[in-house]
C-alpha positions in Angstrom: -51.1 -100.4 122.1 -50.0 -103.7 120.4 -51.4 -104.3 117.5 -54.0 -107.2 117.5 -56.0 -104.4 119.4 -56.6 -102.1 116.7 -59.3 -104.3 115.4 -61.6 -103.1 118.6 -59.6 -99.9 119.2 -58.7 -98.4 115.7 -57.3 -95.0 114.4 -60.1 -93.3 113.5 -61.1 -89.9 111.6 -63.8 -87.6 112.1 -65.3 -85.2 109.9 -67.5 -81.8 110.7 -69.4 -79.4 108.3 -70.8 -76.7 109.7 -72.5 -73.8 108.4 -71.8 -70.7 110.4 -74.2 -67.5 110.7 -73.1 -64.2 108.7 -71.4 -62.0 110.7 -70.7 -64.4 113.4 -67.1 -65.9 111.3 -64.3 -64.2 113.8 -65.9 -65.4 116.5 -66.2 -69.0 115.3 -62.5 -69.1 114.4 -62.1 -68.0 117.9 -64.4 -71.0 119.0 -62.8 -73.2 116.7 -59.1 -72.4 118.0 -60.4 -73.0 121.3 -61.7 -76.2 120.6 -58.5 -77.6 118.7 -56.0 -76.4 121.1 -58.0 -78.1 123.9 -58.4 -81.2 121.6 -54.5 -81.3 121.6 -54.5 -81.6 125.3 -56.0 -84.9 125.0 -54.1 -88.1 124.4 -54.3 -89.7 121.1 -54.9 -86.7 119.6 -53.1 -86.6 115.9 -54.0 -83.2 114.4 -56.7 -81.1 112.7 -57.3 -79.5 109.4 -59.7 -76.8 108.7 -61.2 -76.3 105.5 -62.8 -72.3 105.7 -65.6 -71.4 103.1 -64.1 -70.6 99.7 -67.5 -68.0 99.1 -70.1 -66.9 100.8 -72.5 -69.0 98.4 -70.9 -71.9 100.5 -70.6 -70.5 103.7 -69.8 -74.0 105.5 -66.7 -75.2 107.7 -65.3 -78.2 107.1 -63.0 -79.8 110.5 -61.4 -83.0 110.3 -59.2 -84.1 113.0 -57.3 -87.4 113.8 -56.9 -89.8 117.0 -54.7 -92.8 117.3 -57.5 -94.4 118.9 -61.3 -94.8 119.1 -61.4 -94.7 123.3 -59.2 -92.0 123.0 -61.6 -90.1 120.7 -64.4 -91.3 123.2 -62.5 -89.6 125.7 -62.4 -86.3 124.2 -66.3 -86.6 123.1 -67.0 -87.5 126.7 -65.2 -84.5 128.3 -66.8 -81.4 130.3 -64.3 -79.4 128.4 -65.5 -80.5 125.0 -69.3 -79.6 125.9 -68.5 -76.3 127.0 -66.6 -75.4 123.9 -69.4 -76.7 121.5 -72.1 -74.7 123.4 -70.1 -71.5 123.0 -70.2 -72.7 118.8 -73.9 -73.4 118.9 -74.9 -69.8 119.1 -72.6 -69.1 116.2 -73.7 -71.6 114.1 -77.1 -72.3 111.8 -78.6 -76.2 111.8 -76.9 -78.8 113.2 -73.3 -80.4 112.1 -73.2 -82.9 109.8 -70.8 -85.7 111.2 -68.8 -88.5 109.6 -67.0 -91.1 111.5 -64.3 -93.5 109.6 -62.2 -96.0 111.1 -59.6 -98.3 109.8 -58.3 -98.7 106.1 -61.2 -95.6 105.3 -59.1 -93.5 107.2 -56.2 -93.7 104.4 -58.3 -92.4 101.9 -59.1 -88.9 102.9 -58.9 -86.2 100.4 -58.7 -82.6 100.8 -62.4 -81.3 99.8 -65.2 -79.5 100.9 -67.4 -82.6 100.4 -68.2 -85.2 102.8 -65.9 -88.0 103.1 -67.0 -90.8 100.9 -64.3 -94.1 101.1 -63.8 -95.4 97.6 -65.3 -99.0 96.7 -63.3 -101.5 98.8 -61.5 -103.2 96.0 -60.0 -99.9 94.8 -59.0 -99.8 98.3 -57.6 -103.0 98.3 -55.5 -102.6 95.0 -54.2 -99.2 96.1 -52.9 -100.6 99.4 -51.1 -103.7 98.3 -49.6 -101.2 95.7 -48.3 -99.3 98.4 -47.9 -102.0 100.8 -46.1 -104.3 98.7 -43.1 -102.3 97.9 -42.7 -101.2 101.2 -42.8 -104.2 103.3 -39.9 -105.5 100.9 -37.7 -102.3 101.7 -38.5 -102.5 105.4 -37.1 -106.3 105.1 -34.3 -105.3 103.9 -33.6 -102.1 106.1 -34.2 -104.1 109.4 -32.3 -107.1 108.4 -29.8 -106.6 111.2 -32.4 -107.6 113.6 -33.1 -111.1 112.4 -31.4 -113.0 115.0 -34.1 -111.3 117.2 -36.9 -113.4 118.0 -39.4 -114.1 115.3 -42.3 -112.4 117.5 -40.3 -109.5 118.5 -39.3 -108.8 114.8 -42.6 -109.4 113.5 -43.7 -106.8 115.8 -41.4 -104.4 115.3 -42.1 -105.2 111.3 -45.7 -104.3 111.4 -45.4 -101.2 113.4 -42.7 -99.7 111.2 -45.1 -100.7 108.2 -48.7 -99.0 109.2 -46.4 -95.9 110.4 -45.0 -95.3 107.3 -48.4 -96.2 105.6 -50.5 -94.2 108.1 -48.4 -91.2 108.2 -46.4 -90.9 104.8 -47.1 -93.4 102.1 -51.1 -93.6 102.0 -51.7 -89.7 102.4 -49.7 -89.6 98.9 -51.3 -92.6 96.8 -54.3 -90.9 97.5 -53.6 -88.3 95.7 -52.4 -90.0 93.1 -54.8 -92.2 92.7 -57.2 -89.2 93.3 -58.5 -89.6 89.9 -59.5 -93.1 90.0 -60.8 -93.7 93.7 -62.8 -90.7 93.5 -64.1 -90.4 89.8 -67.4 -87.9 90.5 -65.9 -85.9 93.3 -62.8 -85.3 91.5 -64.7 -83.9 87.5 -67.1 -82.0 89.8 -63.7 -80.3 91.4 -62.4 -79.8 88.0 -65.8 -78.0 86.6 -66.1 -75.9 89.6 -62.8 -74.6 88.8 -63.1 -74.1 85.0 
């Protein structure tokens, strides 16, 4: 999809807790392999990471999972396939889901918790990703300076896909965690003094 499209069709990242009845978690997982693998099927899909109950005082799921594109994700929502597999989880499950939806630059700054996704204020945001960005679009300039005599379009094209890759897929994953700290002051002390 070029590029000026992701405005109206972006990435976009969803995010599912779920608490699951005692005695019912085999089954679940069972339901919840199911549900991915069919997920995978589906184009645009970009993965899926499942975050199991650490005790039983906490007993939720947490899935996130990944599509290149919102229609895809429509797409996958919209399927008979999709329905099926969620009715077989309903049984298993107590109250209903708690869903998050985040397009766009939220989608960089995912973390790794059991807590619902909360994107960081947007000028944090902003700072992190020029940070990132600013470094890279200079390295990229020089590593695809053979294809300057190509025509400024092309080449500004092939510019700006090679940056949000590497920022989508490598470099933003990683400045979020190290920037863990400051983006997400609360959720990152209330980590630390769960731990201690």
């Amino acid at each position: 999809m070029h590029p000026a499209n992701e405005r109206t069709d972006p990435p976009v990242t969803i995010d599912v807790i779920q608490e699951v009845q005692p005695g019912c978690e085999v089954e679940f997982e069972q339901v919840l392999t199911d549900l991915i693998e069919a997920a995978k099927t589906f184009e645009g899909h970009l993965g899926a990471n499942i975050f199991r109950p650490s005790d039983r005082a906490n007993p939720e799921y947490r899935i996130v999972f990944k599509f290149n594109h919102l229609s895809n994700l429509r797409q996958w929502e919209e399927s008979a396939l999709r329905r099926k597999l969620l009715e077989r989880a309903k049984r298993l499950t107590v109250g209903d889901s708690k869903w998050q939806t985040l397009t766009g630059l939220e989608t960089w700054f995912t973390l790794s918790t059991q807590q619902a996704i909360v994107p960081p204020p947007r000028y944090k945001m902003l700072i992190v990703t020029c940070l990132a960005a600013f470094p890279t679009i200079n390295v990229i300039n020089v590593l695809l300076q053979p294809l300057k005599p190509l025509p400024p379009l092309l080449f500004t094209l092939i510019t700006t896909i090679t940056l949000l890759s590497l920022m989508t897929y490598v470099i933003m994953p990683r400045m979020t965690k190290l920037f863990a700290g400051w983006l997400y002051p609360k959720s990152v002390n209330l980590d630390r003094n769960q731990n201690s």
